[in-house]
C-alpha positions as CSV (number, residue, x, y, z in Angstrom):
1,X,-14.1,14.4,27.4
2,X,-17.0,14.9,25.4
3,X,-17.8,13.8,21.7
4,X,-17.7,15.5,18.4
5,X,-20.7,14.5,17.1
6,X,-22.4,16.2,13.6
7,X,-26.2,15.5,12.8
8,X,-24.9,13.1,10.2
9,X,-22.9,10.9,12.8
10,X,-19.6,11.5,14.3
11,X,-16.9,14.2,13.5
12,X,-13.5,14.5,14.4
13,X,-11.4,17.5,15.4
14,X,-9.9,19.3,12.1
15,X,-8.2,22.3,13.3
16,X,-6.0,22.6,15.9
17,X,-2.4,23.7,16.9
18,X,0.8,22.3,18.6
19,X,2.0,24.7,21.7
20,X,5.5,23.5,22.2
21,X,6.2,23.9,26.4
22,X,9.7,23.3,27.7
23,X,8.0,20.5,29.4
24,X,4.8,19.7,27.8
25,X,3.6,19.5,24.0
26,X,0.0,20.6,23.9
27,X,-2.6,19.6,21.3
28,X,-5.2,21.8,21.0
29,X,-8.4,21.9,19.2
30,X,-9.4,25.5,17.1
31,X,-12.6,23.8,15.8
32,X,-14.6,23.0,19.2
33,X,-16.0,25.5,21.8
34,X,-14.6,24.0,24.4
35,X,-11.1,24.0,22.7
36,X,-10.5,20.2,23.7
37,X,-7.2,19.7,24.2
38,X,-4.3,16.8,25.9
39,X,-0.7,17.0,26.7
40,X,2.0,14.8,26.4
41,X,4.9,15.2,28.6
42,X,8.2,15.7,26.8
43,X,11.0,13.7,29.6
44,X,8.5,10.4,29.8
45,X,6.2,10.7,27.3
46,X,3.0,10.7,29.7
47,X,-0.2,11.8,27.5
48,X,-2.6,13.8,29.8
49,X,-6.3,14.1,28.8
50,X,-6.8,16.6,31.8
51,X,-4.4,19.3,32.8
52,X,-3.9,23.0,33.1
53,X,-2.7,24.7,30.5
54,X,-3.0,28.4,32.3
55,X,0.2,26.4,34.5
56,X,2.6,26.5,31.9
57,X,3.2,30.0,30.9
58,X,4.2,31.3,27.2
59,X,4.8,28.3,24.4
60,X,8.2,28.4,23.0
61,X,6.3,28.1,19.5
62,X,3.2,27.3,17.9
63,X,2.0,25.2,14.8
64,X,-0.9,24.8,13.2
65,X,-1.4,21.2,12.4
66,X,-4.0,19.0,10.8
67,X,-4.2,15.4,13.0
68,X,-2.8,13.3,15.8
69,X,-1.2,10.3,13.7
70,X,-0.1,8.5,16.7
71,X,2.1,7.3,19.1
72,X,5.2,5.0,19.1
73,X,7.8,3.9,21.8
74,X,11.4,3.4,20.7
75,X,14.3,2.6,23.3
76,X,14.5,6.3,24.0
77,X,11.3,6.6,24.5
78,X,7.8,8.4,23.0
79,X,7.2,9.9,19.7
80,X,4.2,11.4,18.3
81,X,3.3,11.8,14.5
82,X,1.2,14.8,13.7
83,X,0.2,16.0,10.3
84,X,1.4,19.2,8.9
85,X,0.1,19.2,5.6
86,X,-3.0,18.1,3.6
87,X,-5.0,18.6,0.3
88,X,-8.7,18.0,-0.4
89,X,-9.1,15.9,-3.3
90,X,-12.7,15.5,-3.2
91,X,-15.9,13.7,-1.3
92,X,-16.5,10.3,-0.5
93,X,-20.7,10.2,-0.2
94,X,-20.6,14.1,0.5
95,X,-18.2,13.8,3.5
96,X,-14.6,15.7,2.4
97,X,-11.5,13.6,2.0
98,X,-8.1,15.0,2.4
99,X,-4.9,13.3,1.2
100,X,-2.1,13.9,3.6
101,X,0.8,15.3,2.3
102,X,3.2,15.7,4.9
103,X,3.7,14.3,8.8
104,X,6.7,14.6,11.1
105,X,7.7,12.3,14.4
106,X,8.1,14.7,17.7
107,X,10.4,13.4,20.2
108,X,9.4,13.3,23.9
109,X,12.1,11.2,25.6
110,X,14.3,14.6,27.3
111,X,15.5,11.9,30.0
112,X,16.7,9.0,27.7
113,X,20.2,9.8,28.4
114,X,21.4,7.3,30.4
115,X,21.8,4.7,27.1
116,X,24.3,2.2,26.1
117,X,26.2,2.8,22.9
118,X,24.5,-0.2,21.3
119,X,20.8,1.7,22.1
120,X,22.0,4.7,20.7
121,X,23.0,3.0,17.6
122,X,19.6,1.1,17.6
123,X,17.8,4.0,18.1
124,X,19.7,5.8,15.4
125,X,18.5,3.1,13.2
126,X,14.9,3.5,14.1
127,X,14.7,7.0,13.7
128,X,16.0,6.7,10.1
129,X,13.1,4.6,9.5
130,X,10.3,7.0,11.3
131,X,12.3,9.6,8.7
132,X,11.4,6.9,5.7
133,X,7.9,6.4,7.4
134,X,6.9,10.4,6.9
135,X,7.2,10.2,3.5
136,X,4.5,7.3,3.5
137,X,2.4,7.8,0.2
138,X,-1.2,7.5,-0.5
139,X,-2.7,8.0,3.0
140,X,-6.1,9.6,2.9
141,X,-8.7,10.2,6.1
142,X,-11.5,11.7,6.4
143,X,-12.4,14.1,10.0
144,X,-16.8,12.9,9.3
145,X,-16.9,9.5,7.5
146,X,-15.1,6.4,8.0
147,X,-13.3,5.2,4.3
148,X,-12.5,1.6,5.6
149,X,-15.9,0.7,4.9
150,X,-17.7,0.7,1.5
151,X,-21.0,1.7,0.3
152,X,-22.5,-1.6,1.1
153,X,-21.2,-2.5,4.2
154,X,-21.8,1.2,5.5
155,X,-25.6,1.0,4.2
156,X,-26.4,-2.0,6.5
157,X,-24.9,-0.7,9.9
158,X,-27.3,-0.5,12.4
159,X,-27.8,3.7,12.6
160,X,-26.4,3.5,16.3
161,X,-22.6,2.5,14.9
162,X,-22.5,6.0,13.4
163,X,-22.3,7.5,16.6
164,X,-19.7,5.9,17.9
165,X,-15.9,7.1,16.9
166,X,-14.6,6.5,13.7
167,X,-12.1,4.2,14.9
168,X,-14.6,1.9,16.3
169,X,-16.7,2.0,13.2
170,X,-13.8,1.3,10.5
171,X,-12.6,-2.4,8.9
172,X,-9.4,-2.6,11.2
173,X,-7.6,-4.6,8.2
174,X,-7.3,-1.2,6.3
175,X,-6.6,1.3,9.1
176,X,-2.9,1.8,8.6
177,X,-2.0,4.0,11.6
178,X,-3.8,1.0,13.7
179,X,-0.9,0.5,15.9
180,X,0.0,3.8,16.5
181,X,-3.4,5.2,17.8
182,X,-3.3,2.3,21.1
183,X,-2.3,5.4,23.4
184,X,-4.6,7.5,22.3
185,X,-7.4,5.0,22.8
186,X,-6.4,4.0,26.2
187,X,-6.5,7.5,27.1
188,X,-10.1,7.9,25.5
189,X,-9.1,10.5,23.0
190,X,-11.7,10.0,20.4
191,X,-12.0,13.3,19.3
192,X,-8.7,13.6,18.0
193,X,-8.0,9.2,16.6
194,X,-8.0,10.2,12.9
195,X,-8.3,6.5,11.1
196,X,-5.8,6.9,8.1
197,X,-6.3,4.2,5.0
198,X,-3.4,3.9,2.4
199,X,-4.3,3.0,-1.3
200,X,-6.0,5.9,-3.6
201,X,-8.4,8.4,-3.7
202,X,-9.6,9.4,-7.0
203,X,-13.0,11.2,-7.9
204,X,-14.3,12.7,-11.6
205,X,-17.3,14.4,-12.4
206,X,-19.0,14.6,-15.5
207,X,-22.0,15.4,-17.5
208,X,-24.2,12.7,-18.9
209,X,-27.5,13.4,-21.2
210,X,-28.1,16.8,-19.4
211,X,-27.6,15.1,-15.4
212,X,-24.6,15.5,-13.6
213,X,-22.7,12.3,-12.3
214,X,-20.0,11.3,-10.5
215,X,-17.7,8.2,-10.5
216,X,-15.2,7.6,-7.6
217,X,-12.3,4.6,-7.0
218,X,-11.4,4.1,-3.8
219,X,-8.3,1.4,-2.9
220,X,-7.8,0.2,0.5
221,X,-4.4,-1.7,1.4
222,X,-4.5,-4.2,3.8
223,X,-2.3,-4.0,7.5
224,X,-2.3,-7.7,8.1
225,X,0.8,-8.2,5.4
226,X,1.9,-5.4,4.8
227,X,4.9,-4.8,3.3
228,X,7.2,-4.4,-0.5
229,X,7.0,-6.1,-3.5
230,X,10.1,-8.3,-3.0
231,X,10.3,-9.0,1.0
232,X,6.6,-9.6,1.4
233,X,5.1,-12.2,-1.0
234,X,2.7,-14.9,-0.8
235,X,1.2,-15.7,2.6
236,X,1.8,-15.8,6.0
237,X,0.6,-19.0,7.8
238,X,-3.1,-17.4,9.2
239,X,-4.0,-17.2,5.4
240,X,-3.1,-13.3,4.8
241,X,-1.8,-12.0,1.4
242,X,0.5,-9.5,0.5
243,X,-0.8,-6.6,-1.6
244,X,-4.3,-7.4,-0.4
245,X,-6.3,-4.5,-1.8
246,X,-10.1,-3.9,-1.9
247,X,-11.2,-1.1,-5.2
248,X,-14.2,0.1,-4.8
249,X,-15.5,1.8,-8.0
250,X,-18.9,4.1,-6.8
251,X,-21.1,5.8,-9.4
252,X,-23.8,8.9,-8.4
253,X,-26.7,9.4,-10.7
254,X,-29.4,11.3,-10.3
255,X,-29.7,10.5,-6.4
256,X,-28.9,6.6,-7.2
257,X,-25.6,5.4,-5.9
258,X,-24.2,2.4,-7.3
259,X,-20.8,0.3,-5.9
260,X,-18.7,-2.6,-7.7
261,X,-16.0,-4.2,-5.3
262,X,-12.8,-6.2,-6.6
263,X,-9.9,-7.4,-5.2
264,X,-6.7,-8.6,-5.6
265,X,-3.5,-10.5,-3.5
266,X,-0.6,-11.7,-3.8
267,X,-1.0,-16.0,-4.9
268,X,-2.0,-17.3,-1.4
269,X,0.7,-20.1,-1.0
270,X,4.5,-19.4,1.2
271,X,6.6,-18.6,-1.6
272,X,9.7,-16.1,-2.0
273,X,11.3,-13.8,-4.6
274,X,14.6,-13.0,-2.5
275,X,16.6,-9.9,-4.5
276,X,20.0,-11.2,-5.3
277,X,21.0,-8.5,-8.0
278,X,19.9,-10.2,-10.6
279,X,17.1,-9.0,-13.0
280,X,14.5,-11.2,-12.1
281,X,15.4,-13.4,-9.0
282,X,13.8,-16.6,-9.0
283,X,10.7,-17.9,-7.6
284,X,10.9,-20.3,-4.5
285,X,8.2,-22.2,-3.4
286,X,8.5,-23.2,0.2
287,X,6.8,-26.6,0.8
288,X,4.5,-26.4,4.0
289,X,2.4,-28.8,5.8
290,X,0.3,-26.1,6.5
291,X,-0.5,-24.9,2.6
292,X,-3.4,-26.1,2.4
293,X,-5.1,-24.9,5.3
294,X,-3.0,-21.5,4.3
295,X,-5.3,-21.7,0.7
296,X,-8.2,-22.8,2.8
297,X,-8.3,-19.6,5.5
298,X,-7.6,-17.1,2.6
299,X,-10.8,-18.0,0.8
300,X,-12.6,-18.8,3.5
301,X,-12.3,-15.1,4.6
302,X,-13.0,-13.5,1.2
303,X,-16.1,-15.9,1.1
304,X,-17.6,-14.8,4.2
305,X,-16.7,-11.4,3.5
306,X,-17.8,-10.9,0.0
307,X,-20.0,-13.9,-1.2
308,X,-19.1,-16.2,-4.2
309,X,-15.4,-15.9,-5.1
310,X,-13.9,-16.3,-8.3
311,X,-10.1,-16.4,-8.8
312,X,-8.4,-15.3,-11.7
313,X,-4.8,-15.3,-12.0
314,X,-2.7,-13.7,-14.9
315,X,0.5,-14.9,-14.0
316,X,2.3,-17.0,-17.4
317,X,2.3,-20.6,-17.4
318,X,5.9,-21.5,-18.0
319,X,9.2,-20.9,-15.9
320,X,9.2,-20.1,-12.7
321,X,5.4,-17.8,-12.6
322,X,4.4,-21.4,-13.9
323,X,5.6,-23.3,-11.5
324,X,4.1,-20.8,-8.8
325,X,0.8,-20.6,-11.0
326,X,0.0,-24.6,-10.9
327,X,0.7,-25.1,-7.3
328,X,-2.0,-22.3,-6.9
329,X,-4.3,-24.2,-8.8
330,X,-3.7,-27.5,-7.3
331,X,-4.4,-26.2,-4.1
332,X,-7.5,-24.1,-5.0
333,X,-9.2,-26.8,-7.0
334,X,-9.5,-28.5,-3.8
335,X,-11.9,-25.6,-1.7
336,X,-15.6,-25.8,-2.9
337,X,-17.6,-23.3,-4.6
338,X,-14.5,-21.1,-5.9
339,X,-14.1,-20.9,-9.5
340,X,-10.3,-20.4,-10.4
341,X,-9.4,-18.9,-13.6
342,X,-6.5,-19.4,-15.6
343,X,-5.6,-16.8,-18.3
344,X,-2.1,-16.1,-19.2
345,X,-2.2,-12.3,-20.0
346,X,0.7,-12.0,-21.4
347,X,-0.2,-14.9,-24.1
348,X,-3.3,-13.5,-24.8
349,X,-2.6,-9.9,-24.7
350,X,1.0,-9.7,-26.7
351,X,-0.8,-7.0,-29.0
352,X,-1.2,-4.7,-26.1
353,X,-4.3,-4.3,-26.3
354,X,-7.3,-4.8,-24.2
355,X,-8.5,-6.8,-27.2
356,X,-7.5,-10.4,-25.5
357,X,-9.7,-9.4,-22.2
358,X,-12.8,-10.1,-24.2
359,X,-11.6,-13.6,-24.3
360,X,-11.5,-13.4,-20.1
361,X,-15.0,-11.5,-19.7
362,X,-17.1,-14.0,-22.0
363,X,-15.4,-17.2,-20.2
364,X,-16.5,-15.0,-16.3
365,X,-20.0,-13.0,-18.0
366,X,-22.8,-15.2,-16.2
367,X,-20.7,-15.3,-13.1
368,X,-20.2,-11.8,-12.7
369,X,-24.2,-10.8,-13.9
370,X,-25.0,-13.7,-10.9
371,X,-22.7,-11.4,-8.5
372,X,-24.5,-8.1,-9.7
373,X,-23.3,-5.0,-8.3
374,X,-24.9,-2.6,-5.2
375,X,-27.6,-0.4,-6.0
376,X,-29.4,2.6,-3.6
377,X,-32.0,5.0,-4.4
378,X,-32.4,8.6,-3.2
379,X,-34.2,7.3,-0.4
380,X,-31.7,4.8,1.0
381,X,-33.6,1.4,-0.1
382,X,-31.4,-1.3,-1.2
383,X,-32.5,-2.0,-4.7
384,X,-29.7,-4.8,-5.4
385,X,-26.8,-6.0,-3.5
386,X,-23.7,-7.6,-5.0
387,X,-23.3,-11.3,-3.9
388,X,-19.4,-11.7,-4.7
389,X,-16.3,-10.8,-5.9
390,X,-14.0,-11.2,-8.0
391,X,-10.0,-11.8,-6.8
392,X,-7.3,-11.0,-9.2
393,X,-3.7,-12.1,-9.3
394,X,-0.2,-11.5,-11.3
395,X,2.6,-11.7,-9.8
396,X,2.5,-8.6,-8.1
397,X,-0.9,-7.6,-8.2
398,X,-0.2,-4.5,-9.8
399,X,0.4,-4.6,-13.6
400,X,-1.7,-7.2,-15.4
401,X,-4.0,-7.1,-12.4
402,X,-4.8,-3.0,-12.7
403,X,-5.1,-3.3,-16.7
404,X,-7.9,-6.2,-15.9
405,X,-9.7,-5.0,-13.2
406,X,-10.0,-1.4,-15.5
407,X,-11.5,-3.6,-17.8
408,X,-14.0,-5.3,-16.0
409,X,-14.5,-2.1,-13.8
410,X,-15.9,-0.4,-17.0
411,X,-18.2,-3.5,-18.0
412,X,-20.3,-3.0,-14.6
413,X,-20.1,0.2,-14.8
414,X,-21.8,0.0,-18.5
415,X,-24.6,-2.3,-16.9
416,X,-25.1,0.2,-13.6
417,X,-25.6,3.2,-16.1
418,X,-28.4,1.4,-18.4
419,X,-30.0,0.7,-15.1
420,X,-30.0,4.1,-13.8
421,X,-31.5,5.0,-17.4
422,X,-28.2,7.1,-18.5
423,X,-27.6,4.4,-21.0
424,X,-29.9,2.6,-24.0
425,X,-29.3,-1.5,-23.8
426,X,-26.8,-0.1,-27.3
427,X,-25.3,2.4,-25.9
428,X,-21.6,1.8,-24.0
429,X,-19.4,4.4,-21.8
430,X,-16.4,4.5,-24.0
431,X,-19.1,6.3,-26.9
432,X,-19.3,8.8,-24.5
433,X,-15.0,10.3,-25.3
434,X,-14.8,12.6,-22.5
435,X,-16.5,10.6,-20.2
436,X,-14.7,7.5,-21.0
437,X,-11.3,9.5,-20.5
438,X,-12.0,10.5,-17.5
439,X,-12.9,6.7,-16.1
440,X,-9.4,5.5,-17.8
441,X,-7.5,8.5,-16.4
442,X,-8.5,7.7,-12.8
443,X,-8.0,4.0,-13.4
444,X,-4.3,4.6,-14.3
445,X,-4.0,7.0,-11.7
446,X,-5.0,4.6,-9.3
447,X,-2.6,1.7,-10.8
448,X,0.5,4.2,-10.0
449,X,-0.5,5.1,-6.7
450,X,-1.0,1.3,-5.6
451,X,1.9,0.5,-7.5
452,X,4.4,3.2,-5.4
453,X,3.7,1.7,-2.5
454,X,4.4,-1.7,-3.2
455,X,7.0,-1.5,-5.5
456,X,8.4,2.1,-4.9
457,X,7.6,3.2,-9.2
458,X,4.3,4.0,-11.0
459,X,2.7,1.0,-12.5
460,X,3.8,-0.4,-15.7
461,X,1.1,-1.0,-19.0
462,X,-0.2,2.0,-17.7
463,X,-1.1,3.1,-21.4
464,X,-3.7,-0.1,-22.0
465,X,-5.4,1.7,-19.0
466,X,-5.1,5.3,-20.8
467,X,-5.3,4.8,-24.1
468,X,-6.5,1.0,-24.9
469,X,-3.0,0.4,-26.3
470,X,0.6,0.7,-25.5
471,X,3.0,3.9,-26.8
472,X,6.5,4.3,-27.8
473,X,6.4,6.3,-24.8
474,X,4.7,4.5,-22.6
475,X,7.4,1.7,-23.2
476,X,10.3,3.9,-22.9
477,X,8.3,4.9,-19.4
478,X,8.0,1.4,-18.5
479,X,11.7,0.6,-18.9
480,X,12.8,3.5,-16.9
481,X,10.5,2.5,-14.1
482,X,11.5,-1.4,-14.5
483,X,15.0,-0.1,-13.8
484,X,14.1,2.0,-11.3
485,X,12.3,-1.1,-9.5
486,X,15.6,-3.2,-10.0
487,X,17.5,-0.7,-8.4
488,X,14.8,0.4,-5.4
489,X,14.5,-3.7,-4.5
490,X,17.5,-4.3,-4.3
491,X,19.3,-1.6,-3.0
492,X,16.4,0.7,-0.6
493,X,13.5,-2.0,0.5
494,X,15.1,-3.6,3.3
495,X,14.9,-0.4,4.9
496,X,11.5,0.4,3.5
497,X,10.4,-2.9,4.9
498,X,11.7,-2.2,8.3
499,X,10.0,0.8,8.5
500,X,6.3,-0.6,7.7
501,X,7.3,-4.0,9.9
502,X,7.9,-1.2,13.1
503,X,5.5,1.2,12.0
504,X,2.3,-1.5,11.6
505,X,3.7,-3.4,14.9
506,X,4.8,-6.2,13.3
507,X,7.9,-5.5,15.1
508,X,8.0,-4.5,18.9
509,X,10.9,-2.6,20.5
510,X,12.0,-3.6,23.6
511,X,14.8,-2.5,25.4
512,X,15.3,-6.4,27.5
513,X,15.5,-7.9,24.3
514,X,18.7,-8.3,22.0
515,X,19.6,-5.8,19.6
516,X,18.4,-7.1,16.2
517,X,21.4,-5.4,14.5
518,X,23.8,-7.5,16.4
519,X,24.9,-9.7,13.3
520,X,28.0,-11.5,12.4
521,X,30.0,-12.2,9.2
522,X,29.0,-10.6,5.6
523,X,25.7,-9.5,7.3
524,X,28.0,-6.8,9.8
525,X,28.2,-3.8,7.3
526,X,27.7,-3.2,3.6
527,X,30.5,-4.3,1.0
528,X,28.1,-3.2,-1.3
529,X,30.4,0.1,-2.2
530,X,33.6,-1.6,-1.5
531,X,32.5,-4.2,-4.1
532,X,31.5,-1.1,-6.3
533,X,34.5,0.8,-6.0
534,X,36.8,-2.8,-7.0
535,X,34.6,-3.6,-9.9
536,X,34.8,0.1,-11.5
537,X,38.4,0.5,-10.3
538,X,39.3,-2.7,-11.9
539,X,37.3,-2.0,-14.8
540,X,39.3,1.5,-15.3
541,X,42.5,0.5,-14.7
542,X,42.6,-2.6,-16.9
543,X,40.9,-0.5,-19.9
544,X,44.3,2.0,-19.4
545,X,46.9,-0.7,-18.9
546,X,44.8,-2.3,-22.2
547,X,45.7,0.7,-24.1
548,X,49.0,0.9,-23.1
549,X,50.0,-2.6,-24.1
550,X,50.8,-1.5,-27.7
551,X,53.3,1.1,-26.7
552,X,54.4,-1.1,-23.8
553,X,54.7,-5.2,-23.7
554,X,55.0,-5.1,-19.7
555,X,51.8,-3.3,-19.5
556,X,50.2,-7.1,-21.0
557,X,50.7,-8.8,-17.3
558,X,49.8,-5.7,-15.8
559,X,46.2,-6.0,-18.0
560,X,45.5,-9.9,-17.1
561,X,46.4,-9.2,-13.6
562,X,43.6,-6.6,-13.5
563,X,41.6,-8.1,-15.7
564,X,41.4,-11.2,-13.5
565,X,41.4,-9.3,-10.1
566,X,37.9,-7.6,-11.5
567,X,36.7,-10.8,-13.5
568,X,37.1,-12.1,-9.7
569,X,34.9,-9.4,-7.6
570,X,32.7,-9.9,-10.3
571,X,32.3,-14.0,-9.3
572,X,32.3,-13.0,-5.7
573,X,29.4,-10.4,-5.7
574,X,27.6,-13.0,-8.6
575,X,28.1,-16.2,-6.1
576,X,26.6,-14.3,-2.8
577,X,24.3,-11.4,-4.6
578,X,21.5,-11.1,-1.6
579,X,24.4,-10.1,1.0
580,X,24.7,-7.4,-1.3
581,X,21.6,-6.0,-1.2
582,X,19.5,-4.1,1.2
583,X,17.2,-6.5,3.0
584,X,14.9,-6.0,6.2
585,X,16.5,-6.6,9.7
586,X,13.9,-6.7,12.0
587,X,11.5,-9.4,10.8
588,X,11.1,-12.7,9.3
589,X,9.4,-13.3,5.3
590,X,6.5,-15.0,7.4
């Protein structure tokens, strides 16, 4: 099959359509002269670069689609994501980027009949999570550039790589479809291997001293730990972090094009926050012989990656975020050339406002002038790299760490603009109002984008982002989305975090292994409602009989008896919380 390959590098298909056969669903391309096209049989899930299509008659229907997703092999057999809905939401360096809005799994396993009753009910299961994977948020692609890579990794590729297909030239840590595309790479169907990152997308475009500019943020989550904000924490034992996320903030200036990288990741030790139904389960450090080599590989990676390092991490310094915040720092202060940070935000920001972030920047300002920023002309020349990063930590890197990172985001992007000449050495972006609102309102944007998918709400101290201060509403915001957390964790992310364990290929199905739904005791089906239904039942029926007890003295025993039966429901689902709640099935924490 040939290439798709634009004067700028290579291009993948855009337009095509689904030609559903009896026996064959058809992918074929509206956007290439040659209409490339492959089949995938629907009883055994063959995929077929090269057949003919003028064999199989009249399609039973036809779809227009957007993008092969991928493949994935359950017990019954194959099923192929396609997309079915997009948006453009701007360009990333003149190439269009689409945020996909909607996918669906097709089934091609007809001859999958001959199961047991434990693989249907398996595969039942795993279909309910391919349902939860199509409503994935924040994935973004683009059909002529490749988004894993920023400005200044892409600028010093050898002009060659851009050739090739854009799964071969993206950063394989954010390519989030990465598991599902092996078929189609065996089979050599470039044309059609749409790389999809998730994080955020967010461009603005505005006016400055007569010249037009443009700012964009760019977010890229991380496969190798992939997971939510209660069952993946910390790091596994090859040094990865949960919520690893590399922002890239890009400015375009009068043909200059400027890029400031930062990142942030879970605290790089094993620890666990295990949902247990109470408000805020505590923190369990898990001693292993292995930590420090854990601490070691993690920076060792950024350091070879990005240059210098410095670590800053929000998190308080008392109770449990304590505890977990000077192990960190015990282990950390052993590497060589990383600088660790210590700033309680929370201490320093109780006014909130961005006021105690001053405190942060002059304690980091020669570091992060020493790590500089990336810098291009119109002509392509390098005119300064940046030599580091900076790694930024809470407790779930999403909060504290997107209110900081806006902060120091707008600093650089202060010192990139006086370079440019779109700023005097007095002047400063937030002088500039519309301008300035525009930077804060993609910020935010991008804090409750990253913050769905880890947590399953929109980010909380959103308004220091938007406004440089929090609101009566923005609390009453927050609280509804803190409940909504409490509620999502502990009741709907052990399903979520099945979904992304089989989805990323974490987890492998494989019908000679042993069903991993098999389990015994309190683990064997939810009490969850039955617990629900006592506790409320109880609750009712002693408030009536309570009631009652002035008319009627017999009704008094009828009352304690209730009253203790509920008091005791209440001590069982207290004493044995996390078999209440919904937890993964498939995989280990680690």
């Amino acid at each position: 099959m040939e290439n798709s390959i634009s004067k700028e590098g290579f291009k993948l298909l855009s337009q095509m359509e689904l030609l559903e056969f009896p026996e064959k669903l058809v992918f074929r391309s509206l956007d290439s002269p040659q209409q490339q096209s492959f089949s995938i049989d629907r009883s055994d899930g063959n995929i077929d670069p090269q057949f003919d299509i003028t064999s199989l008659g009249v399609p039973n229907k036809v779809t227009k689609i957007y993008g092969v997703v991928g493949t994935i092999r359950l017990l019954a057999g194959l099923y192929v994501l396609v997309i079915t809905s997009r948006k453009d939401v701007g360009n990333y360096l003149g190439f269009p980027v689409f945020r996909l809005l909607s996918m669906k799994f097709m089934a091609c396993n007809k001859t999958s009949k001959l199961s047991t009753c434990q693989e249907k009910s398996d595969e039942a299961y795993f279909m309910s999570l391919l349902k939860t994977v199509e409503s994935t948020p924040g994935l973004y692609y683009s059909y002529e550039t490749d988004l894993t890579l920023n400005l200044q990794r892409t600028s010093k590729l050898a002009k060659g790589r851009i050739v090739k297909p854009l799964w071969k030239q993206a950063d394989p840590r954010f390519i989030w479809n990465k598991n599902l595309l092996e078929e189609l790479i065996e089979c050599k169907l470039d044309s059609f291997i749409i790389p999809l990152i998730q994080g955020s997308f967010k461009t603005a475009e505005f006016a400055l001293k007569g010249s037009s500019a443009k700012f964009t943020l760019v977010s890229r989550r991380c496969t190798r730990r992939l997971g939510t904000r209660m069952w993946r924490r910390g790091a596994n034992l090859e040094g990865d972090t949960a919520n690893f996320i590399e922002t890239e903030q890009l400015l375009e200036f009068e043909g200059f094009r400027s890029s400031i990288l930062q990142v942030r990741g879970s605290i790089p030790l094993l620890w666990e926050q295990i949902v247990d139904l109470s408000y805020k389960p505590r923190i369990k450090i898990i001693n292993h012989e292995q930590t420090p080599k854990i601490v070691e590989h993690h920076f060792h990676d950024l350091t070879q990656r990005y240059g210098e390092t410095i670590a800053i991490d929000l998190t308080d310094k008392h109770g449990d975020e304590g505890e977990l915040s000077a192990a960190y720092a015990a282990e950390i202060k052993k590497l060589p050339n990383i600088r660790y940070i210590s700033f309680d935000f929370h201490q320093h920001c109780r006014k909130s406002t961005f006021d105690g972030l001053e405190l942060l920047y002059e304690q980091i300002y020669e570091d992060i002038e020493k790590q500089g920023y990336f810098l291009m002309d119109s002509e392509g020349n390098i005119l300064v790299e940046q030599r580091g990063v900076i790694r930024v930590n809470c407790i779930d890197c999403l909060d504290r760490t997107n209110v900081t990172q806006s902060y120091l985001a707008r600093m650089s992007l202060n010192s990139e603009l006086r370079r440019m000449g779109a700023l005097s050495s007095k002047e400063c972006l937030s002088m500039y109002t519309g301008i300035y609102g525009k930077f804060k309102k993609i910020w935010a944007e991008q804090g409750d984008e990253i913050s769905l998918e880890y947590s399953g709400t929109k980010a909380l101290k959103g308004d220091l982002v938007r406004f440089g201060k929090q609101t009566v509403l923005g609390l009453i915001k927050d609280g509804i989305s803190a409940l909504s957390r409490y509620y999502l964790n502990n009741f709907h992310d052990g399903i979520r975090q099945d979904a992304m364990d089989l989805i990323s290929g974490r987890y492998t199905v494989n019908k000679s292994s042993p069903s991993p739904f098999q389990l015994n005791g309190f683990e064997s089906f939810s009490y969850l409602p039955v617990a629900s239904a006592l506790l409320v039942g109880g609750i009712t029926i002693t408030s009536i009989t309570l009631n009652q007890v002035g008319r009627n003295a017999q009704h008094f025993i009828s009352t304690v008896i209730w009253a203790g039966l509920t008091a005791g429901v209440l001590a069982v689902v207290k004493a044995n919380g996390r078999q209440f709640c919904s937890r993964p099935r498939l995989c280990s924490l680690l």
